[in-house]
C-alpha positions as CSV (number, residue, x, y, z in Angstrom):
1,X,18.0,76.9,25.6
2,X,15.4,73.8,26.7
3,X,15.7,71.2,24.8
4,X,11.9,71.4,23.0
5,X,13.3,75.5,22.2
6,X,16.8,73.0,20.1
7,X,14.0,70.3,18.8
8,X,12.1,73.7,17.0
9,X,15.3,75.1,15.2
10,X,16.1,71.6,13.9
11,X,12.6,71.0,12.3
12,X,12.7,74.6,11.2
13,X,16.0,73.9,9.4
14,X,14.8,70.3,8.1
15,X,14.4,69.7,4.3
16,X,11.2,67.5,4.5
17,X,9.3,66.7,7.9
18,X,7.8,63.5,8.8
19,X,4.0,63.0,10.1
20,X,5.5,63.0,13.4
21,X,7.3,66.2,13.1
22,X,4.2,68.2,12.1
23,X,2.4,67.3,14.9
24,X,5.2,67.8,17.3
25,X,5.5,71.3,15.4
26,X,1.8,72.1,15.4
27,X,1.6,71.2,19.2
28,X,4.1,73.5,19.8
29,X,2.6,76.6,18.4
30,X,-0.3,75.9,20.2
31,X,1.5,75.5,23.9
32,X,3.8,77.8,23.3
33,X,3.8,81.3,24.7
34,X,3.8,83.9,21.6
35,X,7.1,86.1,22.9
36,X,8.8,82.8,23.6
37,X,8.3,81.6,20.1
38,X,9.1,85.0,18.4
39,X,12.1,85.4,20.8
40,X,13.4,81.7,19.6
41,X,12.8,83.1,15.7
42,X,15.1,85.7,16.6
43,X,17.9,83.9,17.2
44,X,17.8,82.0,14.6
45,X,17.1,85.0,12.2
46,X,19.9,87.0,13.7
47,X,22.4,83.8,12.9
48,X,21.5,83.9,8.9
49,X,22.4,87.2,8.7
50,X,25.6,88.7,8.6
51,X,24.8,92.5,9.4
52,X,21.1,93.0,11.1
53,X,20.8,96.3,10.6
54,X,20.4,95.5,6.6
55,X,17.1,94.0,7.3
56,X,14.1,96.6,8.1
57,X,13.7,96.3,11.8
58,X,9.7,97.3,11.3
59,X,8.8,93.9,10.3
60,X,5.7,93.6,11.9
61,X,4.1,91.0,14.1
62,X,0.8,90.3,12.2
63,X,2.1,87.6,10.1
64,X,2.2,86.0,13.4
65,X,-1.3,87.2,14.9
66,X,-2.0,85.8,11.3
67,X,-1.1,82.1,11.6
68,X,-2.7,82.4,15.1
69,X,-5.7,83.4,13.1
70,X,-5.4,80.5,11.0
71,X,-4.7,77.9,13.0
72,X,-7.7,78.5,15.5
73,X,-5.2,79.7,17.9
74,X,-6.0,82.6,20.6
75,X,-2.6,85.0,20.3
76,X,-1.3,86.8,23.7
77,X,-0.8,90.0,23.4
78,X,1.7,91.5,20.7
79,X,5.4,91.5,21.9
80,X,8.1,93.8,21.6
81,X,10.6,91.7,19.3
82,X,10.9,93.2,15.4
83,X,13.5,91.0,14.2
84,X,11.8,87.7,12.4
85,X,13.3,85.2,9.8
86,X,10.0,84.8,7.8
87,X,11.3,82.3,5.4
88,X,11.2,79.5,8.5
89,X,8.1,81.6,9.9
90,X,6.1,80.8,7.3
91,X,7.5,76.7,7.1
92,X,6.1,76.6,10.8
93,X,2.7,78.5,9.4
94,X,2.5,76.0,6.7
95,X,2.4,73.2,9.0
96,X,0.1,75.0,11.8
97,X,-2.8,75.1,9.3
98,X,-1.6,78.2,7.4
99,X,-0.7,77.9,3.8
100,X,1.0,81.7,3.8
101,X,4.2,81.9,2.0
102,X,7.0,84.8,2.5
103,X,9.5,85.3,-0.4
104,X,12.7,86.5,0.3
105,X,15.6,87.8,-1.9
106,X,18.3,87.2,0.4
107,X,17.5,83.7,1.0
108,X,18.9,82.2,-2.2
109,X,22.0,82.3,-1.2
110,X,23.1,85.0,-3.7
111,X,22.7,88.2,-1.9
112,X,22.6,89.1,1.9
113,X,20.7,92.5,1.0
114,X,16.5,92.7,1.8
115,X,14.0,94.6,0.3
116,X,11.6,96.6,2.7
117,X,9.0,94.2,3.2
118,X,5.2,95.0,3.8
119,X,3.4,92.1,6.6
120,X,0.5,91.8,5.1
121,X,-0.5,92.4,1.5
122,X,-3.2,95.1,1.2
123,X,-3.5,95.4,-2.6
124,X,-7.6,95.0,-4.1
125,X,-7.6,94.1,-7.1
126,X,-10.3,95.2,-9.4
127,X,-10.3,92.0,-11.0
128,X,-10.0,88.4,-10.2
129,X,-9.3,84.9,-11.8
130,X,-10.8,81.2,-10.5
131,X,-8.0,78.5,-10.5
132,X,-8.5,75.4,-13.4
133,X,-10.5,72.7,-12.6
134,X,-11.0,68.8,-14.1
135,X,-11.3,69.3,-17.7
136,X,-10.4,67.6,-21.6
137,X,-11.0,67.0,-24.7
138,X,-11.4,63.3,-25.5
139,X,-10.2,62.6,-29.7
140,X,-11.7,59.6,-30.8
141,X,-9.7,57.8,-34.1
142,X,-12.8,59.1,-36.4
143,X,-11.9,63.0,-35.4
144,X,-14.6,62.7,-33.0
145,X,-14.2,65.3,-30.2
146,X,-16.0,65.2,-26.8
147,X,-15.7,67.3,-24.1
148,X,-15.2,65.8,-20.9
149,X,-16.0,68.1,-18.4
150,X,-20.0,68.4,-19.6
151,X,-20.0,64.5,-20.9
152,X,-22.7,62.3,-18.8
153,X,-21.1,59.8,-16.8
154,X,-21.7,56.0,-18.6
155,X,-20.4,55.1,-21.6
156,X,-19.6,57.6,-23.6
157,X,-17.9,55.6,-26.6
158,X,-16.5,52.3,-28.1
159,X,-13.1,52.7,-29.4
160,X,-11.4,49.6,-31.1
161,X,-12.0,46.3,-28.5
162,X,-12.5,49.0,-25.8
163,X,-14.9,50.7,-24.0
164,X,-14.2,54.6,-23.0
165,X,-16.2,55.0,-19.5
166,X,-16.3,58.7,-18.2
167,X,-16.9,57.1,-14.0
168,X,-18.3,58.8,-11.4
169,X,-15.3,60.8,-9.8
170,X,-14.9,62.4,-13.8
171,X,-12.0,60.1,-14.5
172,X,-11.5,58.4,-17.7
173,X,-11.9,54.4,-18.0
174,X,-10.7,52.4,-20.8
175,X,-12.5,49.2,-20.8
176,X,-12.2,45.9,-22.6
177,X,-15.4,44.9,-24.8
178,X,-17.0,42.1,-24.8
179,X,-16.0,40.9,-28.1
180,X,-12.3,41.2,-29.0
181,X,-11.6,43.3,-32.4
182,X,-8.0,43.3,-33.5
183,X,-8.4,47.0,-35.1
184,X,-5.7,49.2,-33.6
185,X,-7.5,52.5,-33.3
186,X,-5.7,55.4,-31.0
187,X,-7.6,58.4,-28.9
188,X,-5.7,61.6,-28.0
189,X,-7.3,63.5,-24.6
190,X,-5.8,66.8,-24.3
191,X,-6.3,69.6,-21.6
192,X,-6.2,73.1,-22.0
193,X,-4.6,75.4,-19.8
194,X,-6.7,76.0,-16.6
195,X,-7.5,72.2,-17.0
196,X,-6.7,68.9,-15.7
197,X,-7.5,65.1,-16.1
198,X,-7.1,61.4,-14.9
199,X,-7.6,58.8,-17.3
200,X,-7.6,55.0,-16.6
201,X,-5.5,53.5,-19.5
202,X,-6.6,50.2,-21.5
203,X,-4.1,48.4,-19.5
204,X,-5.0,49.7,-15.8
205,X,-2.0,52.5,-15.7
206,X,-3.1,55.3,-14.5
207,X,-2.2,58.8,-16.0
208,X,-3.0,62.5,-14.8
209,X,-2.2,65.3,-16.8
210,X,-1.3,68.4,-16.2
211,X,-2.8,71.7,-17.8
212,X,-2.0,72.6,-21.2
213,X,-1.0,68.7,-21.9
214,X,-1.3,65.8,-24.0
215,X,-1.5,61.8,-24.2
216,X,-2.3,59.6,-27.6
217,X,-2.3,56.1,-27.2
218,X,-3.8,52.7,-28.4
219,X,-7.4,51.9,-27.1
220,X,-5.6,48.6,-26.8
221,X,-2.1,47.5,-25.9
222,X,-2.2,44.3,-28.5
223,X,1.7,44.0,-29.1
224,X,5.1,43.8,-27.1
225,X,5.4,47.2,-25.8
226,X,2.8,49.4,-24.1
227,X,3.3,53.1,-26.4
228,X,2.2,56.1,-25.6
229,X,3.1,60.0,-26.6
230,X,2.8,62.7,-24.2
231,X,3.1,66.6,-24.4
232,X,3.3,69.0,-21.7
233,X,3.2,67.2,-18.1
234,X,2.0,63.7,-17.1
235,X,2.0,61.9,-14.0
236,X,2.2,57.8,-14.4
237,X,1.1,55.0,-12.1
238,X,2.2,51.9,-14.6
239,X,0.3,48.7,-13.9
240,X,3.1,45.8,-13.7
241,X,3.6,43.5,-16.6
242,X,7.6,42.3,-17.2
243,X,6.2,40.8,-20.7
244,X,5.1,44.3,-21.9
245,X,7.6,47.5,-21.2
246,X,5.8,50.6,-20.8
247,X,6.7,53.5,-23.1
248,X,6.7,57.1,-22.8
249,X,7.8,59.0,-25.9
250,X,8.1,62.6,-25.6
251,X,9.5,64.7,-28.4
252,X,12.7,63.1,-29.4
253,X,13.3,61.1,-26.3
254,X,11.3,58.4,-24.9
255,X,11.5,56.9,-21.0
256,X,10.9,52.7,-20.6
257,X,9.4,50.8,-17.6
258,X,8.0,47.8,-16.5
259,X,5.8,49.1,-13.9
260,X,6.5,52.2,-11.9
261,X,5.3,56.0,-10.9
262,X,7.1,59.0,-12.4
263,X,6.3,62.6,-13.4
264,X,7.0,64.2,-17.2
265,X,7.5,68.3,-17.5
266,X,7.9,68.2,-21.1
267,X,6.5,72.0,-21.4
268,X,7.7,73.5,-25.1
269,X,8.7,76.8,-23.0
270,X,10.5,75.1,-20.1
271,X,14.6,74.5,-21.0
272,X,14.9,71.3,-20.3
273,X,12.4,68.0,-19.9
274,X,12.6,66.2,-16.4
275,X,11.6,62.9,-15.9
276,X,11.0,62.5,-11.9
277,X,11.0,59.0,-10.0
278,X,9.1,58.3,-7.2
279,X,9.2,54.4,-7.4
280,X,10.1,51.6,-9.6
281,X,13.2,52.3,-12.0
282,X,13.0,54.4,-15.4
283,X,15.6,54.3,-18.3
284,X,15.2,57.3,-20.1
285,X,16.6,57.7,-23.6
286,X,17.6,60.7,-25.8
287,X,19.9,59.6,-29.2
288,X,22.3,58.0,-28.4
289,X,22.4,59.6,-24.4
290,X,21.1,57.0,-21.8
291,X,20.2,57.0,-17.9
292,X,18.5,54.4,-15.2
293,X,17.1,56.5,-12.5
294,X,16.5,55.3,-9.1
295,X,13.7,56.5,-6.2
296,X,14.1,59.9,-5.5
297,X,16.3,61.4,-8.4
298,X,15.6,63.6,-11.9
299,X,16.6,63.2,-15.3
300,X,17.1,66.6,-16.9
301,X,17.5,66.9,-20.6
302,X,18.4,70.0,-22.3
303,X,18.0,72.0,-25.5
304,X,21.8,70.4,-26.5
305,X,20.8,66.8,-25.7
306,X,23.1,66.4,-22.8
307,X,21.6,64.7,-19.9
308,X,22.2,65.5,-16.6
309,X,21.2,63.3,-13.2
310,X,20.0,65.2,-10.6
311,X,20.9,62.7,-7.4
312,X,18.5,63.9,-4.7
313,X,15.5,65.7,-6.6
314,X,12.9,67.9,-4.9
315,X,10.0,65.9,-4.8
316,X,7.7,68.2,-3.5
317,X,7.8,70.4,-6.0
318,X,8.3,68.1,-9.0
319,X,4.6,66.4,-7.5
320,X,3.0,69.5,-6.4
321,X,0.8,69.6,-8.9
322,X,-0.6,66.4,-9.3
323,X,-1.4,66.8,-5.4
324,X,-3.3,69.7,-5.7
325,X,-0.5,72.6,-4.6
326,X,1.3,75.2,-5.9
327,X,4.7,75.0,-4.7
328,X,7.9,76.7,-5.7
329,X,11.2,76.8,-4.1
330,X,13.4,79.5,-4.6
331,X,12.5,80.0,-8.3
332,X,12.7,83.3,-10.4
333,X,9.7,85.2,-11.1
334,X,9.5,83.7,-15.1
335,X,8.8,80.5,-14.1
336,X,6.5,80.9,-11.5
337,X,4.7,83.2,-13.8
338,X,4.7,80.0,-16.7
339,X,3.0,77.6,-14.1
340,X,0.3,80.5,-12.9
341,X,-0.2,81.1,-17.0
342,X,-1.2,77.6,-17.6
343,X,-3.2,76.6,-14.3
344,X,-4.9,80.6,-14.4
345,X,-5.4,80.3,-18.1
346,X,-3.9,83.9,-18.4
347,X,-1.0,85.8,-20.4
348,X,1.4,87.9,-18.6
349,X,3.1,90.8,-19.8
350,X,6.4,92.4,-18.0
351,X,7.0,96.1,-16.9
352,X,9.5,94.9,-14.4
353,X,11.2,91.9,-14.0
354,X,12.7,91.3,-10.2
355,X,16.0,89.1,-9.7
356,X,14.4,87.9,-6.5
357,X,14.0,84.3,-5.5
358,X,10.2,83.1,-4.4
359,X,8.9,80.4,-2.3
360,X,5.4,79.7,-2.8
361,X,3.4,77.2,-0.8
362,X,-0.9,77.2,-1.3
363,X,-3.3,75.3,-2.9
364,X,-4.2,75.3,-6.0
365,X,-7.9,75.8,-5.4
366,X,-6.6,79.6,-4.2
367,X,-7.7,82.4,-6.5
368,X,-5.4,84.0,-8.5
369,X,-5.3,87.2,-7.0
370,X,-4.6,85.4,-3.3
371,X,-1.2,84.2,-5.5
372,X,-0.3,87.3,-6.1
373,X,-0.7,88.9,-3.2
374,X,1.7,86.7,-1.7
375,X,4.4,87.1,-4.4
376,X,4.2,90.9,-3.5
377,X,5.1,91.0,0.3
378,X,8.2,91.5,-1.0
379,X,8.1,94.8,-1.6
380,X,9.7,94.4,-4.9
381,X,6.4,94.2,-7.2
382,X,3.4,94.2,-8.2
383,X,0.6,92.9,-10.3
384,X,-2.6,94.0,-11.9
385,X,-5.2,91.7,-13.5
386,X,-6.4,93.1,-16.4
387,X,-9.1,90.7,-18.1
388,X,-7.0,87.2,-18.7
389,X,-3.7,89.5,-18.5
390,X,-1.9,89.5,-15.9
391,X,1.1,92.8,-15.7
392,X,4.0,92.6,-13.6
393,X,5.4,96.2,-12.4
């Protein structure tokens, strides 16, 4: 095998690739020729499976031809090879231009049985469903409400010895006056589900939340400690100050900084709450349980109050949202469906309810049905949009 055929296998069996390794990877594709490439994939498939002939041997090639398609790329013509590990398949597509995910049973470890699997999904769907977009509702301490998404941009309010300034790119700005009132007055902006916002805090920490979410907090951070409440999921950029501890409180628990960024998933209907650190250190605090996270790992805290530390957290996933993805990683069918029900704005009702693993990888500006679509090249299910209800069969 030539050593750039060895370098492929290793990035397609990486965790997390660099800058450099995407190019390297996208080059590759591009210069490489098409029965080469599938021939390589082969191999590789044929070692992660301990009997071949369990997989169905008609896998076609147009998931290929497809990621050609996407990528701008001219594809030779079709080979002969039928064997294909799709899971690293579609990592390669990802990073050639294609966000196409393939979601595979077998590949979580649990089961080396596959479903028949169909290339490409063919399924029209009567009905479709836009992905959320930027939008709030802004509670002012009089019981005020305004609605974000159709305010001007300007000034939209004074609020204690701030001013609340909706800016140009929709975010939120808390702003001090020009004359210093003492009042302590608190605003509450909340999204709905199919909705999300930034908001610039009085203190210049910035906060994005996530649909179906909350934040209250003072127009003014006038004491020792920097207080704010959150529901659902937030993402925090804390502005340094080693005088003034940032607080997070979240149901019963409550997570302390100095200056930091970390993600919240405090959903009501997830099972536990995670706190995720991407820089800075966190102490997170439930009773009389404690933890200090570092860069890079999760706090999970369950229905029983016991905290666990998860040492090398995915990332990706955990921050997928805030970047504008929808990314899974092997992750059962319920709680993909809670994340589509909140950024879709829909309900979901089962008829059939797979044990199969998914990995999900696309944008979150992708219509619904584009979602679902992928989620059924299993073979395993299917889906029909009815109204804002979504059925799983």
């Amino acid at each position: 095998m030539k050593d750039t055929d060895k370098k492929l296998l290793q990035l397609l069996n990486k965790r997390e690739l660099s800058i450099d390794d995407k190019r390297w990877l996208l080059d590759y594709i591009e210069n490489t020729d098409q029965k080469e490439l599938l021939q390589i994939l082969n191999l590789e498939f044929n070692s992660h499976i301990h009997d071949p002939k369990e997989v169905d041997v008609d896998f076609p090639d147009q998931i290929l031809a497809e990621i050609y398609s996407k990528a701008g790329i001219q594809a030779p013509d079709k080979p002969k090879i039928k064997h294909l590990w799709a899971k690293r398949l579609a990592v390669a597509s990802t990073f050639a231009g294609l966000f196409l995910a393939v979601y595979f049973g077998f590949l979580n470890g649990k089961k080396n049985t596959s479903p028949k699997y169909s290339a490409l999904a063919t399924h029209v769907f009567k009905n479709d469903i836009k992905p959320g977009c930027d939008k709030a509702i802004l509670t002012l301490s009089n019981g005020k409400k305004i609605i974000l998404d159709s305010a001007r941009n300007g000034v939209i309010a004074s609020q204690g010895s701030s001013v609340v300034i909706k800016s140009k790119n929709g975010a939120l700005v808390y702003n001090p006056a020009t004359q210093n009132q003492h009042e302590l007055v608190f605003n509450t902006i909340a999204t709905p589900r199919g909705g999300r916002y930034q908001v610039a805090l009085p203190d210049g920490s910035q906060a994005w939340l996530n649909a179906a979410s909350s934040i209250r907090f003072p127009t003014s951070f006038n004491g020792k400690e920097r207080v704010v409440e959150i529901t659902g999921e937030a993402y925090f950029e804390v502005a340094k100050n080693k005088e003034k501890p940032f607080i997070v409180k979240v149901n019963n628990s409550e997570i302390r900084v100095l200056g930091t960024h970390f993600n919240v998933n405090a959903y009501a209907d997830e099972a536990t709450i995670k706190t995720t650190l991407l820089e800075g250190a966190v102490q997170f605090t439930a009773g009389s349980s404690h933890c200090l996270l570092k860069p890079g790992q999760q706090s999970e805290l369950n229905k029983n109050g016991q905290i666990k530390v998860i040492p090398d957290a995915d990332m990706e996933s955990a921050l997928a949202w805030k970047n504008g993805m929808l990314h899974f990683e092997d992750v059962d069918i319920s709680f993909v469906m809670r994340q589509l029900s909140r950024w879709y704005d829909i309900d979901v009702v089962y008829h059939n309810k797979t044990s199969d693993h998914f990995f999900v990888d696309l944008t979150a500006r992708s219509k619904l049905s584009d979602v679902l679509k992928m989620m059924e090249l299993t073979g395993r299910i299917k889906f029909d949009i009815q109204g804002k209800t979504v059925v799983v069969n």
